[in-house]
C-alpha positions as CSV (number, residue, x, y, z in Angstrom):
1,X,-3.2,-4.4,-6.8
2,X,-4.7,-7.7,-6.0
3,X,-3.5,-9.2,-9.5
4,X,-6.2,-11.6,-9.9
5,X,-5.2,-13.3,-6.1
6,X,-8.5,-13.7,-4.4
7,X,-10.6,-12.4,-6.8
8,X,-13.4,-14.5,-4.7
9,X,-12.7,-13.7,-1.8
10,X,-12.4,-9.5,-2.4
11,X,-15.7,-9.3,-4.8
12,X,-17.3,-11.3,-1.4
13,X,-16.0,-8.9,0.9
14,X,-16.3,-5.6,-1.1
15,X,-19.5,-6.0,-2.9
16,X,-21.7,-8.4,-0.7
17,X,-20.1,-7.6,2.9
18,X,-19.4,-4.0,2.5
19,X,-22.1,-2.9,0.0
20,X,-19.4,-1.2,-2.3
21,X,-20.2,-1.1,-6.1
22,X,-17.5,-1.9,-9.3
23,X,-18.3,2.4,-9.4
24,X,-17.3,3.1,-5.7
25,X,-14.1,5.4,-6.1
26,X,-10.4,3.8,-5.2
27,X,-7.0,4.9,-6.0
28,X,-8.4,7.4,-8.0
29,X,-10.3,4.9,-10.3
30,X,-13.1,2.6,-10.0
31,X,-13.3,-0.7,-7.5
32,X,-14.2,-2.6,-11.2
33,X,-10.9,-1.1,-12.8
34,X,-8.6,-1.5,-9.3
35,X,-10.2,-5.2,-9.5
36,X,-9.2,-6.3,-12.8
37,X,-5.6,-4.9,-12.9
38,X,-3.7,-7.6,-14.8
39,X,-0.8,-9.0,-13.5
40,X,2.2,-7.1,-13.8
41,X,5.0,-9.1,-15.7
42,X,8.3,-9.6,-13.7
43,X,10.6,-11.0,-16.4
44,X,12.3,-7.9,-17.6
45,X,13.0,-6.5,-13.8
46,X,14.3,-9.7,-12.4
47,X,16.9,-10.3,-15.5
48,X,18.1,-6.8,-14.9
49,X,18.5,-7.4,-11.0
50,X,20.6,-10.7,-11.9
51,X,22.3,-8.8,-13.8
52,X,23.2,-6.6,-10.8
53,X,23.0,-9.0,-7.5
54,X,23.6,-12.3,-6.8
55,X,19.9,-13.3,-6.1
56,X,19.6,-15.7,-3.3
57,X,15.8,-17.0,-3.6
58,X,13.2,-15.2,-5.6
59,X,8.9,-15.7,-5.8
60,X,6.6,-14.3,-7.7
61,X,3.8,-13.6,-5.1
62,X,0.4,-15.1,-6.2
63,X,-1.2,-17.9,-4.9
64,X,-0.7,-18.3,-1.0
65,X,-0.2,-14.3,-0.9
66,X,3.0,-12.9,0.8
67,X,3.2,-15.4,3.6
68,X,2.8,-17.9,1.9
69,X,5.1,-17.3,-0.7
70,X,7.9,-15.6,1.8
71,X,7.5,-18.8,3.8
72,X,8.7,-20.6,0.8
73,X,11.7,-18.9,0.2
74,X,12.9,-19.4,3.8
75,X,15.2,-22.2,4.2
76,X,14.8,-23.9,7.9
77,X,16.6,-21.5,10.5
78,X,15.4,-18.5,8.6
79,X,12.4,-16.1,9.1
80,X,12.0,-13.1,6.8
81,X,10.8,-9.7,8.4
82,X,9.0,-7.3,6.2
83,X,8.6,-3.9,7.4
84,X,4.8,-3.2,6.3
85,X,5.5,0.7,6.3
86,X,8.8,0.3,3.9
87,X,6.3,0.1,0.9
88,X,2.9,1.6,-0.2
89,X,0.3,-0.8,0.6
90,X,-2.8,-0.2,-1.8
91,X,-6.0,1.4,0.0
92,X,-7.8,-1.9,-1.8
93,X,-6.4,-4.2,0.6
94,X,-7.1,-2.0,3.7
95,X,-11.0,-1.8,2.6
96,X,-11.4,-5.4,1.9
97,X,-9.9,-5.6,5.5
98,X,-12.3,-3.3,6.7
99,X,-15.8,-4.1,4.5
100,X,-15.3,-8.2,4.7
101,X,-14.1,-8.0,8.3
102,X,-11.3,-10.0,6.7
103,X,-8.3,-10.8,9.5
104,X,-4.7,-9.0,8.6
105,X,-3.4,-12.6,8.3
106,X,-6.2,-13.9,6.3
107,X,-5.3,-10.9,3.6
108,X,-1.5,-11.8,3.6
109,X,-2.2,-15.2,3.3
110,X,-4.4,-14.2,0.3
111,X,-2.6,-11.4,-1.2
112,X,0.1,-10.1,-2.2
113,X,-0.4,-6.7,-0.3
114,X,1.5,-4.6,-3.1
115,X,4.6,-6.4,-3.4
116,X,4.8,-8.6,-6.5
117,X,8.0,-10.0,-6.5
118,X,10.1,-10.6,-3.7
119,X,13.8,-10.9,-4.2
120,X,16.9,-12.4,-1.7
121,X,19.5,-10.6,-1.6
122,X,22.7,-10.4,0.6
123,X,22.4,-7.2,2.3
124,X,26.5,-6.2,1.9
125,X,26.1,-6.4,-1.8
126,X,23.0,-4.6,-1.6
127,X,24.8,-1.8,0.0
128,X,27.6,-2.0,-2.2
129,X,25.5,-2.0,-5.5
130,X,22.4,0.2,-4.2
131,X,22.7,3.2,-6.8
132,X,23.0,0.2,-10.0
133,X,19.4,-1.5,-8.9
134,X,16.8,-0.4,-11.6
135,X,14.1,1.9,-10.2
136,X,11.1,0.1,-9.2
137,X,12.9,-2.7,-6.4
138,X,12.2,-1.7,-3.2
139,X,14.1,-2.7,0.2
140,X,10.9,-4.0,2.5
141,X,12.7,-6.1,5.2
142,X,15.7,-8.6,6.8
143,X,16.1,-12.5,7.0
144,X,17.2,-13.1,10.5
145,X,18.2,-16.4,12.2
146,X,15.2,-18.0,13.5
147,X,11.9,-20.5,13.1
148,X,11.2,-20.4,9.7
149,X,8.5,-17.7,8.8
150,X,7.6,-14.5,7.8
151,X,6.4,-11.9,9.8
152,X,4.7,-8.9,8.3
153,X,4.3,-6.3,11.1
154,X,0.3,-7.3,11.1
155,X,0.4,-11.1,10.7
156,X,2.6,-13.8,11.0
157,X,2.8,-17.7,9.6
C-alpha cells in the first residue's frame, strides 16, 4: 500500500479528482481501509537477510517514493533498473494514476509503488544463497554501470 506516503496527495487525487468515496471497492476492501494501511515494519526481515547476504546498501522506501530513495542508494557510476512487472504493483496506485491524472513519475517520486524495502545485494551470492532468503524478498531489478539513477520501466530520475 501507500504506507502513509502521500497521504495528500492520493485523498486529492482519489476523492476530489476522481470522485471515489473511503467506500469505493479496492483490493477487495474499502479505498478508507487500502488508505490507512500502516506501515509495514522491516526490522525482523532485514536482520534475517543479513543474516543470509552481505547487504550492499539498503532503504526503507518512504519519503521521496522509489526514485527517490533508489537514487540514494546508488553510488556515482551506478543506475538501478527495476523491472515494474517482477512485483505486484497495488491497483491503488494505478487509480490514483488514473482519477488524479497524476504522471507515472510523479507517483514513483511519491510512492513507494509496493516495494517497501529495497535491499543491495551482489547478484552471485544471490544466486548462490537463493533457496536460504526468507519468503517475502523479491528480486525486482539490476545495478548496471551508468549515470546515477533509477529507472522504473514507467519513469525515470
Amino acid at each position: 500500500g501507500i504506507h502513509s506516503n502521500g497521504l495528500s496527495l492520493a485523498r486529492k487525487a482519489l476523492l476530489e479528482r476522481g470522485g471515489l468515496s473511503f467506500d469505493t471497492p479496492i483490493n477487495g476492501r474499502t479505498l478508507g481501509e487500502e488508505l490507512l494501511e500502516p506501515t509495514r515494519l522491516y526490522v525482523n526481515p532485514v536482520l534475517d537477510l543479513l543474516s543470509t547476504l552481505s547487504v550492499k546498501g539498503g532503504a526503507h522506501v518512504t519519503g521521496g517514493g522509489l526514485l527517490g530513495r533508489g537514487y540514494k542508494l546508488m553510488p556515482e557510476g551506478c543506475r538501478l533498473v527495476v523491472d515494474a512487472g517482477s512485483y505486484p504493483r497495488p491497483e491503488v496506485f494505478d487509480r490514483i494514476g488514473e482519477a488524479g491524472s497524476v504522471a507515472p513519475v510523479e507517483l514513483a517520486s511519491t510512492f513507494n509503488m509496493g516495494l517497501g524495502f529495497l535491499a543491495v545485494v551482489s547478484a552471485e551470492e544471490l544466486e548462490n544463497h537463493r533457496e536460504s532468503v526468507a519468503p517475502g524478498w523479491l528480486e525486482v531489478g539490476t545495478v548496471k554501470a551508468g549515470t546515477r539513477g533509477v529507472e522504473l520501466g514507467y519513469a525515470h530520475r
